[in-house]
C-alpha positions, 0 to 999 in steps of 0.5 A: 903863489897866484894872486889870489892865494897870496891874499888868502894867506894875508887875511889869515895871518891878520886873523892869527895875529889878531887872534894871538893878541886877544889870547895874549891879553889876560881878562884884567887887562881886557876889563881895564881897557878904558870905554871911550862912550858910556850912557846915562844910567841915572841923572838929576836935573835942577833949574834954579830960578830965582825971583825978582822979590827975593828967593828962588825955586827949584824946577826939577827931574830925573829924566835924563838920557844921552850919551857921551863919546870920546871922539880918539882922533881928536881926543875930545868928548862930544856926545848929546843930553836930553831932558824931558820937559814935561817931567819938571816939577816944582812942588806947586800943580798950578806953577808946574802947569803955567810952566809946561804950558805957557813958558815952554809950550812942551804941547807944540812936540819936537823941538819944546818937550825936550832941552837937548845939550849937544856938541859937548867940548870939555878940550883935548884929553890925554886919557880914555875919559874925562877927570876933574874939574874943567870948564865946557861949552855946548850947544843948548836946543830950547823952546825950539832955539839952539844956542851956545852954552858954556860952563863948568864940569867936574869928572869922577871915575867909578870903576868903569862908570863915571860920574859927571857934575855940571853947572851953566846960566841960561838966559831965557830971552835968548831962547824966546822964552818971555820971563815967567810972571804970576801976581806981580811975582817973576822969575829973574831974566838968567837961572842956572842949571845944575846936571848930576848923572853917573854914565855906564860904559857902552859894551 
């Protein structure tokens, strides 16, 4: 046989077996093969800020995109979380705007309209997906500053979904955000985001 037939009947028998294996495999076991990316379908963002006389508020928005991937060589979940900032609602215009406007400067583009979560390391992972409870760290891009970020985060699966709760401090002056003040009244120097969001399998 020449050369060149000889390779020929490899890449045909590698199709063949390839084609036996997908033949071989039942639908059920196909369905149940674990997604190693999946993409935010709905989310919820809420910034507790408290204030310095006591209480707090809550800034929040549903606008939330990104995806999540299991790198399998490294067993670990990166991936990258965006949120529109100019949809951050606090129930008052007046602070929604001295918020927007003045603190995060979301008019100036790229690098202030968005906080992007990047670089996402929950450690190693022995299945296809992260579950339970563990702690992570990231990078957090805001007012056009990227920093390290670390936190807590809490897996679900939901059939080929999975659902992710997390939680992590932020300080504002790390990101050259001046601490918010209107009449005497302030937001503290730390607040807390909490991201809810259920993520659907790439196909």
């Amino acid at each position: 046989m020449s050369g060149a037939s000889h390779r020929r009947a490899t890449v045909a028998s590698t199709y063949a077996v390839w084609l036996v294996c997908l033949l071989g495999a039942s639908p059920a076991a196909l369905a149940q093969a674990p997604s190693l990316a999946w993409t935010v379908a709905a989310g919820d963002v809420r910034v507790m800020c408290p204030l310095t006389v006591g209480g707090s508020f809550e800034a929040k928005t549903t606008a939330l995109s990104g995806t999540l991937t299991v790198n399998p060589a490294a067993s670990t979940l990166t991936g990258e979380l965006s949120v529109d900032l100019s949809t951050l609602d606090t129930g008052i215009s007046l602070r929604n705007e001295h918020m927007r406007d003045n603190y995060l400067e979301v008019g100036k583009g790229a690098g202030f309209d968005k906080a992007v979560l990047s670089g996402v390391d929950v450690g190693s992972l022995s299945t296809g997906a992260p579950e339970g409870s563990r702690p992570f760290s990231a990078r957090l891009r805001l007012h056009g500053v990227t920093q390290p970020v670390s936190g807590r985060a809490s897996f679900s699966r939901r059939g080929g979904a999975i659902r992710v709760e997390a939680s992590f401090p932020v300080r504002l002056a790390d990101y050259a955000i001046p601490a918010p003040r209107y009449l005497g009244v302030g937001v503290g120097k730390d607040v807390m985001v909490r991201v809810t969001f259920v993520a659907n399998p790439v196909p």
